[in-house]
Legacy VTK file of the C-alpha trace (Angstrom):
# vtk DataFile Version 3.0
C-alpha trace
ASCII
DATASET POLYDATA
POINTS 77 float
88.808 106.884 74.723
88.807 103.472 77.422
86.566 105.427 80.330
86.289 103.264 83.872
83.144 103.743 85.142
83.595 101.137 87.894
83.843 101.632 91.475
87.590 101.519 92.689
88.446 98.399 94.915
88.593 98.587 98.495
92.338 100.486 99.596
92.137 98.002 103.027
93.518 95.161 100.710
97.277 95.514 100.760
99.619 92.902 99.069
102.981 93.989 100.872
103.467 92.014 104.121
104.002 93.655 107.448
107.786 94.066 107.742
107.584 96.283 103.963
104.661 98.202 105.453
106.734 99.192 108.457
109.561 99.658 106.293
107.979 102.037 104.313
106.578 104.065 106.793
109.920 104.587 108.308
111.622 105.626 104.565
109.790 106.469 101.162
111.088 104.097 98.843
112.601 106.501 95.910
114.753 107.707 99.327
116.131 104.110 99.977
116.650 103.391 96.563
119.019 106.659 96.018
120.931 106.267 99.332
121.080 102.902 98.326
122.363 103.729 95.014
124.955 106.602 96.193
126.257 104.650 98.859
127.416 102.308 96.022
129.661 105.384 94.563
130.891 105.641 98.138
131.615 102.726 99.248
134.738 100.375 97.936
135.334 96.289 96.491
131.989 94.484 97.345
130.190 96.485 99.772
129.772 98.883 96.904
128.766 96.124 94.631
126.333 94.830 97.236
124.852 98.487 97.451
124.169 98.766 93.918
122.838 95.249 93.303
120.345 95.727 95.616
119.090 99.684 94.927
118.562 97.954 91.760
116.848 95.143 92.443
114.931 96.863 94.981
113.871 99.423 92.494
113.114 96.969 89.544
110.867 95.475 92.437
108.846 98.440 93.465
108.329 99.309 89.783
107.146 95.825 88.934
104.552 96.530 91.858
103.219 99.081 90.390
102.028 97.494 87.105
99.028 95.943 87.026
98.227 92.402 87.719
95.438 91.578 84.753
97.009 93.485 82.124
94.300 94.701 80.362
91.826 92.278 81.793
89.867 94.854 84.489
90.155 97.448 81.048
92.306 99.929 82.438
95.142 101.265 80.473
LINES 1 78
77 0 1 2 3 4 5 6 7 8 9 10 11 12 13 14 15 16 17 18 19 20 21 22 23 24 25 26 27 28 29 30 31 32 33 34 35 36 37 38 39 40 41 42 43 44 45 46 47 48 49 50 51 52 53 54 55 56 57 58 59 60 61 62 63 64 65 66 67 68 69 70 71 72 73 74 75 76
């Protein structure tokens, strides 16, 4: 078994800018995405296109966030 016996890096260093920050302390992402998402079954013509597209690209973004940037570079699995 890979164990990391390294410190963990400082949690001050954020890579989102301000406005997702503030964002995200006003709704929890999973929430946006899934209002996002329903809204799309709600909604009619293009609005409920444009509600889908983006509750899917927003969620293929946030889940592209969370993979990590080196691969298996820092040796973490």
């Amino acid at each position: 078994m890979l164990v990391d016996s390294r410190e963990e890096p400082p949690s001050g260093d954020t890579r989102e800018p301000w406005y997702i920050t503030a964002l995200a302390s006003m709704f929890p992402w999973p929430a946006l995405i899934t209002w996002l998402l329903v809204a799309s079954q709600v909604l009619d013509g293009w609005w409920s296109v444009l509600a889908l597209w983006a509750g899917v690209m927003l969620g293929s973004w946030r889940l592209l966030r969370k993979l990590p940037d080196g691969g298996m570079r820092d040796y973490r699995q």
